[in-house]
C-alpha positions as CSV (number, residue, x, y, z in Angstrom):
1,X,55.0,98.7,106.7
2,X,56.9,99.1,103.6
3,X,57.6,102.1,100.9
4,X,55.0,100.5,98.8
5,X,52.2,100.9,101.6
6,X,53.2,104.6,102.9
7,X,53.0,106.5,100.0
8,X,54.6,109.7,101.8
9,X,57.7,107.2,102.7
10,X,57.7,106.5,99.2
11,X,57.8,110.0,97.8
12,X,60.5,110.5,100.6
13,X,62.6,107.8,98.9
14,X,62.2,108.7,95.7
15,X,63.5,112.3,96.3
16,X,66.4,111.2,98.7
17,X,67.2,109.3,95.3
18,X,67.7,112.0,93.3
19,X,69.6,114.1,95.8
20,X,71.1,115.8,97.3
21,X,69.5,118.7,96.1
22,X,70.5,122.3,96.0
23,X,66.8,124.4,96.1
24,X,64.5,123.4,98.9
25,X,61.2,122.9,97.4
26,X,58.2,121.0,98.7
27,X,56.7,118.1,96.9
28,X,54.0,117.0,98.1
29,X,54.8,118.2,101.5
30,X,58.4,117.2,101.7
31,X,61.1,119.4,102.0
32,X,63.9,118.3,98.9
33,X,66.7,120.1,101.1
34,X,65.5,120.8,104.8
35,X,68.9,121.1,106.1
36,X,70.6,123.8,103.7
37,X,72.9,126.0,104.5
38,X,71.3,129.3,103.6
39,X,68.0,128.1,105.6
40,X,64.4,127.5,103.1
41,X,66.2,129.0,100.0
42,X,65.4,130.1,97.4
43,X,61.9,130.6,98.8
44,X,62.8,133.0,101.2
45,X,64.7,134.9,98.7
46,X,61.6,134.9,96.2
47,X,59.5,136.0,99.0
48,X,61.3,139.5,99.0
49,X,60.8,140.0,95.3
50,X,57.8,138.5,93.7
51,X,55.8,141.1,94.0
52,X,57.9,142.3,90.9
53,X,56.3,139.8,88.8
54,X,52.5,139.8,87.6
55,X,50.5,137.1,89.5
56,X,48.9,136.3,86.3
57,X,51.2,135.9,83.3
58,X,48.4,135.2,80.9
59,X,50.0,132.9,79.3
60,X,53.4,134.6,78.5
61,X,56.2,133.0,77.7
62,X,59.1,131.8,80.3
63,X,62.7,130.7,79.3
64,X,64.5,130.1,83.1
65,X,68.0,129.8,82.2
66,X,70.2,127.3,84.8
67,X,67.1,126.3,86.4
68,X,68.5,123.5,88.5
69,X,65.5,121.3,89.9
70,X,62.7,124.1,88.5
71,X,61.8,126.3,91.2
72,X,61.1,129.3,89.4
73,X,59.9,127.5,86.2
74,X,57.2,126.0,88.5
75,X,56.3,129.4,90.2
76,X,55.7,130.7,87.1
77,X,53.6,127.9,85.5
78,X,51.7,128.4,88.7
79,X,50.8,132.2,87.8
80,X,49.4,131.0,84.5
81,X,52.1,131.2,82.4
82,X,51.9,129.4,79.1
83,X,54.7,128.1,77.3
84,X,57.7,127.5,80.6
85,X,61.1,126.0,79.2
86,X,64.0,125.7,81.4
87,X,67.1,125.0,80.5
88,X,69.8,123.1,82.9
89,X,73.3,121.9,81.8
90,X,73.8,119.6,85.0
91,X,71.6,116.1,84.6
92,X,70.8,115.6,88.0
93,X,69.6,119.0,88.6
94,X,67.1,118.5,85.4
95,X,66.3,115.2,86.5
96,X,65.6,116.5,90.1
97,X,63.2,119.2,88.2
98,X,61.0,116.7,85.4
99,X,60.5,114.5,88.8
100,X,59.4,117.6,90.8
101,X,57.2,119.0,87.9
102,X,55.5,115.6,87.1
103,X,54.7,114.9,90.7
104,X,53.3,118.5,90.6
105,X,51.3,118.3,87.7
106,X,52.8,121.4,86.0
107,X,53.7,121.2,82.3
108,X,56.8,122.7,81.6
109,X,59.4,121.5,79.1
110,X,63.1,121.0,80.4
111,X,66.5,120.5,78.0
112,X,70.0,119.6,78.8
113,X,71.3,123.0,77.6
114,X,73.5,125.6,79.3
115,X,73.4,129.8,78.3
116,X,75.8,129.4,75.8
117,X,73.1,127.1,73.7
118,X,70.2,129.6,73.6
119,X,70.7,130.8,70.3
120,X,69.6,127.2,69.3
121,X,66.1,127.5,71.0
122,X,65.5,129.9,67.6
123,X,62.9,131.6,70.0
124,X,61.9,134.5,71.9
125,X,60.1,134.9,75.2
126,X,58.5,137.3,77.0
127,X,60.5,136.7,80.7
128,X,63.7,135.3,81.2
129,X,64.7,134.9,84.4
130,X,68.5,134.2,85.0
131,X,68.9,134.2,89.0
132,X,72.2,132.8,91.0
133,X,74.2,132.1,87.4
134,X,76.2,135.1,85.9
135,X,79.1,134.2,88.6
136,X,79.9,131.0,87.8
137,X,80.7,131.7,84.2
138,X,83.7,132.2,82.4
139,X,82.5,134.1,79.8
140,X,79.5,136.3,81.6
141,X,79.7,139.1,79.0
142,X,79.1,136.9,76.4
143,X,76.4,135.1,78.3
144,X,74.4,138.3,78.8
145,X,74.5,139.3,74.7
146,X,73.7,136.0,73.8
147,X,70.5,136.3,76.0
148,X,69.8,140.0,74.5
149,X,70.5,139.1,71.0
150,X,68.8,135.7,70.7
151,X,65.7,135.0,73.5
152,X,64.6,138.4,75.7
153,X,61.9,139.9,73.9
154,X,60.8,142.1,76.6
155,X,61.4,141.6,80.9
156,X,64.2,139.4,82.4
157,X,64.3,138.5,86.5
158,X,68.3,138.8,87.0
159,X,70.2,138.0,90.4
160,X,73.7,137.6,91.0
161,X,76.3,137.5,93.9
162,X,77.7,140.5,94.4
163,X,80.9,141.4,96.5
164,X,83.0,144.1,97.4
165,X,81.5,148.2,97.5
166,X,77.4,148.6,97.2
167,X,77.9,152.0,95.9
168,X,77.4,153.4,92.5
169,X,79.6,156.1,91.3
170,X,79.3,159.3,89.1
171,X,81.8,158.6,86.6
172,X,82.8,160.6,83.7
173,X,82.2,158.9,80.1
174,X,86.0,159.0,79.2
175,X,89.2,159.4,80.9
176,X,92.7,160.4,79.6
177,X,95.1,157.3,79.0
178,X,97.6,159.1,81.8
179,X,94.5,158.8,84.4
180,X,94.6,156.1,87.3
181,X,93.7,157.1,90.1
182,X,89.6,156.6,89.3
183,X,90.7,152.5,89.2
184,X,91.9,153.2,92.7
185,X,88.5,154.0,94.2
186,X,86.7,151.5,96.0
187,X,83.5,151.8,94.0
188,X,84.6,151.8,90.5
189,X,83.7,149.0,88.2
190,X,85.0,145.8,89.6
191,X,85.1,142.2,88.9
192,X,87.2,140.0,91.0
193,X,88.1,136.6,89.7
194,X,88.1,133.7,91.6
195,X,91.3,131.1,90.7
196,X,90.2,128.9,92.6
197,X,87.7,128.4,95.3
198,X,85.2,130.8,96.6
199,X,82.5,129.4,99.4
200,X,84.3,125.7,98.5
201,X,83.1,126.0,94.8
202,X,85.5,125.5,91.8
203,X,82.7,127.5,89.9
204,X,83.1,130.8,91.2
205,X,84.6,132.5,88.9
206,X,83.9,136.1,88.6
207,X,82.2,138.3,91.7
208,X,81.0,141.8,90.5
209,X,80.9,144.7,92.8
210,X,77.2,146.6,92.6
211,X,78.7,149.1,89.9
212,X,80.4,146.8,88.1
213,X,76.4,144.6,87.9
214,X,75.0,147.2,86.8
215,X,77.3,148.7,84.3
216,X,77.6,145.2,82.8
217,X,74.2,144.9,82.3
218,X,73.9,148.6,80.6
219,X,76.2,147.1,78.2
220,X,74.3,144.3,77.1
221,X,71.4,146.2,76.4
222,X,69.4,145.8,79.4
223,X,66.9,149.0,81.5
224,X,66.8,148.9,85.3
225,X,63.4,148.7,85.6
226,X,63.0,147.8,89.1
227,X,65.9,146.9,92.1
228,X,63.6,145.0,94.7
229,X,66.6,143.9,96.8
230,X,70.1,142.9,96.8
231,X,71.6,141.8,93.7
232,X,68.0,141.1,92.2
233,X,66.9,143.2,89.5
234,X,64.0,143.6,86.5
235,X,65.1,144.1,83.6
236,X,63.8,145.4,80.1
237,X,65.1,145.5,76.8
238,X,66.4,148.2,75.6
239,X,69.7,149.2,73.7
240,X,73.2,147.8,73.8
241,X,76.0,149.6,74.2
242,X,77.3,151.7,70.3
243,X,80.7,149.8,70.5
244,X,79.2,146.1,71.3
245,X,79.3,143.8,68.6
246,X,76.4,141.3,68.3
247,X,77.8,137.2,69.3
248,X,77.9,135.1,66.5
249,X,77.2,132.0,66.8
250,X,78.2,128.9,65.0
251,X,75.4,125.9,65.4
252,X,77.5,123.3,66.0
């Protein structure tokens, strides 16, 4: 019996062709990545926080930013969300996610565009979710104000690696210029850079320690609204920092 005849063979085929795959995902009942590292991920991951997102979107908007083959894109299409874009700078990962959302049935539109591109989208949405990307950037201050200044309009679902002290410190709003021994503490506001390899990937650049995460995110202009586990958080919109200048952006 050939592919042709054994339509689950076939599917099977067709997704080893597209691999290898990074997010487990099922299509019609097979497993993209059965054998990954971190075990069925990322839905074991989402397990632990979706309870933070409405099971009916009512048709809001979605904008999933580094969406790789479309697993959150496609959970949120499935909770009635309207208008889903994802954006994905790698070609086989966006390839990986039209074949998965076809085969699905879900409609959900899917560029070739990284986080530094969204000002081009000219749009606003009402969740953006931006999970298991901040790290490998090298500019991740300038990723998160060009999110808040050009396409969150009201929630964003957040995640990303953390390292070093969980704590968050009591810290005074200014110190004198002769003052070092705050940057001594383990829990200060840290981010260590990667040169060169971190878990075997050139991409890791820049691993925050909790503080750090969350003082960044102040900054941009982002509310804590809810911390449902490690490194994940939901976020609102709310006001950036007095001394942050908005990105500009020249449309190239």
């Amino acid at each position: 019996m050939d592919a042709r005849s054994d339509p689950g063979r076939h599917l099977k085929e067709q997704i080893d062709s597209l691999g290898p795959w990074f997010q487990n995902m099922r299509i019609g009942g097979v497993e993209t990545a059965p054998e990954h590292f971190l075990g069925d991920y990322p839905n074991f991951k989402w397990q632990g926080f979706r309870h933070v997102i409405p099971d009916d979107l009512e048709g809001r908007s979605v904008l999933d930013i580094g969406c790789n083959a479309g697993f959150y894109a496609m959970e949120m299409k499935r909770r009635n969300a309207g208008r889903v874009v994802g954006l994905e700078p790698d070609p086989r990962y966006l390839e990986q996610a039209r074949f998965a959302a076809k085969h699905e049935g879900l409609d959900i539109e899917y560029l070739q565009m990284s986080v530094y591109d969204v000002p081009k989208l000219k749009e606003r949405f009402d969740l953006v979710i931006f999970m298991g990307v901040l790290y490998h950037l090298r500019h991740p201050l300038l990723a998160l104000d060009l999110i808040y200044e050009h396409v969150a309009d009201d929630l964003m679902l957040f995640q990303c690696l953390q390292r070093g002290d969980e704590r968050l410190p009591e810290l005074k709003e200014n110190y004198d210029f002769s003052e070092w021994a705050v940057f001594d503490r383990p829990d200060y506001p840290k981010l260590f850079f990667v040169e060169e390899r971190y878990a075997s990937d050139p991409t890791n650049w820049f691993l925050p320690n909790s503080a750090a995460m969350e003082a960044m995110l102040r900054s941009a202009g982002f509310v804590i609204r809810d911390h449902p586990e490690r490194e994940v958080y939901l976020l609102g919109r709310g006001q950036r920092h007095y001394a942050v200048e908005p990105p500009t952006f020249v449309c190239g």
